[in-house]
C-alpha positions, 0 to 999 in steps of 0.5 A, a space after each residue: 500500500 505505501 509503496 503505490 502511494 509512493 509511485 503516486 506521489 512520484 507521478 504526480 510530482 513529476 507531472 507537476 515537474 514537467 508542467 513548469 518546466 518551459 518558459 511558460 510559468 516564469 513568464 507568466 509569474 514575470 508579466 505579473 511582477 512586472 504588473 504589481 512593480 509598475 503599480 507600486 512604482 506609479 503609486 510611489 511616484 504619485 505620492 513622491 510627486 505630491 509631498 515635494 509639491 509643497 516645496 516645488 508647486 512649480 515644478 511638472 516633471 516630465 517622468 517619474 525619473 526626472 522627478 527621482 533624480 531632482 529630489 535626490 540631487 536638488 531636493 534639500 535645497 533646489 536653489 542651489 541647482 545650476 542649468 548645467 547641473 540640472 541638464 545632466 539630471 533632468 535633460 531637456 527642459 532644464 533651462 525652464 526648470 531653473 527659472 521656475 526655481 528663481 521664481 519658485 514660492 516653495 521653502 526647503 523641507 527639513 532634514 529628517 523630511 528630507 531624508 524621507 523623501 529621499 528615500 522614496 525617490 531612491 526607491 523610485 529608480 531602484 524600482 524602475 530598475 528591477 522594471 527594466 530587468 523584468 521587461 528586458 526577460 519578457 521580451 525574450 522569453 515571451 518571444 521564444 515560446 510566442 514568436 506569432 503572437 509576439 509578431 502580432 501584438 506587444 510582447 507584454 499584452 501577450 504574456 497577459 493573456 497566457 497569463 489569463 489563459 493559464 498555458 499556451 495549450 489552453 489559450 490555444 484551444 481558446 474561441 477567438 471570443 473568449 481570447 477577446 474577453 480575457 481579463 474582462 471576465 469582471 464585467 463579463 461576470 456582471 453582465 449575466 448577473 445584473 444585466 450590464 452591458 457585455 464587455 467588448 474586451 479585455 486586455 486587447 483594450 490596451 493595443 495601441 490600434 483599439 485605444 486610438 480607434 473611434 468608439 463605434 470601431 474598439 470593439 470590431 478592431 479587438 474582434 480582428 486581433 482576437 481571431 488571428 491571435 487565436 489561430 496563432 497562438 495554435 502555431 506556437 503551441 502546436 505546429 511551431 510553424 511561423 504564419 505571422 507574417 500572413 496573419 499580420 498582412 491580413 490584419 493590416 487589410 482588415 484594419 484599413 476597412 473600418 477606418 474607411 467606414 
C-alpha cells in the first residue's frame, strides 16, 4: 500500500515537474511582477510627486525619473541647482526648470523630511530598475515560446493573456471570443448577473490600434486581433510553424476597412 502511494506521489510530482518546466510559468509569474512593480512604482511616484509639491508647486516633471533624480540631487535645497547641473539630471527642459526655481514660492523641507523623501525617490529608480530587468526577460522569453503572437501584438499584452489563459495549450484551444474577453471576465461576470452591458474586451483594450480607434470601431478592431491571435497562438503551441507574417498582412487589410467606414 505505501509503496503505490509512493509511485503516486512520484507521478504526480513529476507531472507537476514537467508542467513548469518551459518558459511558460516564469513568464507568466514575470508579466505579473512586472504588473504589481509598475503599480507600486506609479503609486510611489504619485505620492513622491505630491509631498515635494509643497516645496516645488512649480515644478511638472516630465517622468517619474526626472522627478527621482531632482529630489535626490536638488531636493534639500533646489536653489542651489545650476542649468548645467540640472541638464545632466533632468535633460531637456532644464533651462525652464531653473527659472521656475528663481521664481519658485516653495521653502526647503527639513532634514529628517528630507531624508524621507529621499528615500522614496531612491526607491523610485531602484524600482524602475528591477522594471527594466523584468521587461528586458519578457521580451525574450515571451518571444521564444510566442514568436506569432509576439509578431502580432506587444510582447507584454501577450504574456497577459497566457497569463489569463493559464498555458499556451489552453489559450490555444481558446474561441477567438473568449481570447477577446480575457481579463474582462469582471464585467463579463456582471453582465449575466445584473444585466450590464457585455464587455467588448479585455486586455486587447490596451493595443495601441483599439485605444486610438473611434468608439463605434474598439470593439470590431479587438474582434480582428482576437481571431488571428487565436489561430496563432495554435502555431506556437502546436505546429511551431511561423504564419505571422500572413496573419499580420491580413490584419493590416482588415484594419484599413473600418477606418474607411
Amino acid at each position: 500500500m505505501f509503496e503505490k502511494r509512493q509511485r503516486l506521489m512520484d507521478v504526480a510530482r513529476a507531472s507537476l515537474s514537467n508542467k513548469y518546466a518551459g518558459e511558460e510559468h516564469a513568464v507568466m509569474q514575470a508579466i505579473s511582477s512586472y504588473l504589481e512593480v509598475e503599480k507600486v512604482r506609479n503609486q510611489i511616484f504619485e505620492r513622491l510627486e505630491e509631498w515635494y509639491s509643497i516645496y516645488f508647486p512649480e515644478f511638472r516633471p516630465a517622468s517619474p525619473t526626472s522627478l527621482a533624480r531632482f529630489v535626490i540631487e536638488f531636493g534639500s535645497d533646489k536653489k542651489r541647482a545650476g542649468s548645467d547641473e540640472l541638464r545632466k539630471v533632468i535633460g531637456e527642459g532644464a533651462d525652464k526648470v531653473h527659472s521656475m526655481i528663481k521664481e519658485s514660492i516653495g521653502g526647503e523641507p527639513g532634514v529628517e523630511e528630507y531624508s524621507t523623501i529621499k528615500s522614496m525617490a531612491e526607491g523610485e529608480l531602484s524600482l524602475l530598475e528591477v522594471e527594466k530587468k523584468i521587461d528586458s526577460y519578457l521580451e525574450g522569453s515571451a518571444k521564444r515560446i510566442m514568436p506569432n503572437i509576439t509578431y502580432l501584438i506587444d510582447y507584454k499584452i501577450a504574456a497577459e493573456l497566457l497569463a489569463k489563459a493559464g498555458s499556451m495549450q489552453k489559450l490555444a484551444m481558446m474561441p477567438a471570443s473568449t481570447v477577446q474577453l480575457l481579463g474582462a471576465e469582471k464585467a463579463l461576470f456582471k453582465h449575466i448577473k445584473f444585466g450590464t452591458k457585455p464587455p467588448k474586451y479585455g486586455i486587447l483594450y490596451k493595443l495601441p490600434q483599439v485605444v486610438s480607434a473611434q468608439k463605434k470601431q474598439k470593439g470590431k478592431i479587438a474582434r480582428m486581433y482576437a481571431n488571428k491571435i487565436s489561430i496563432a497562438a495554435k502555431a506556437d503551441a502546436f505546429s511551431k510553424n511561423f504564419i505571422a507574417e500572413r496573419l499580420k498582412a491580413d490584419l493590416d487589410r482588415a484594419m484599413k476597412k473600418p477606418k474607411k467606414g
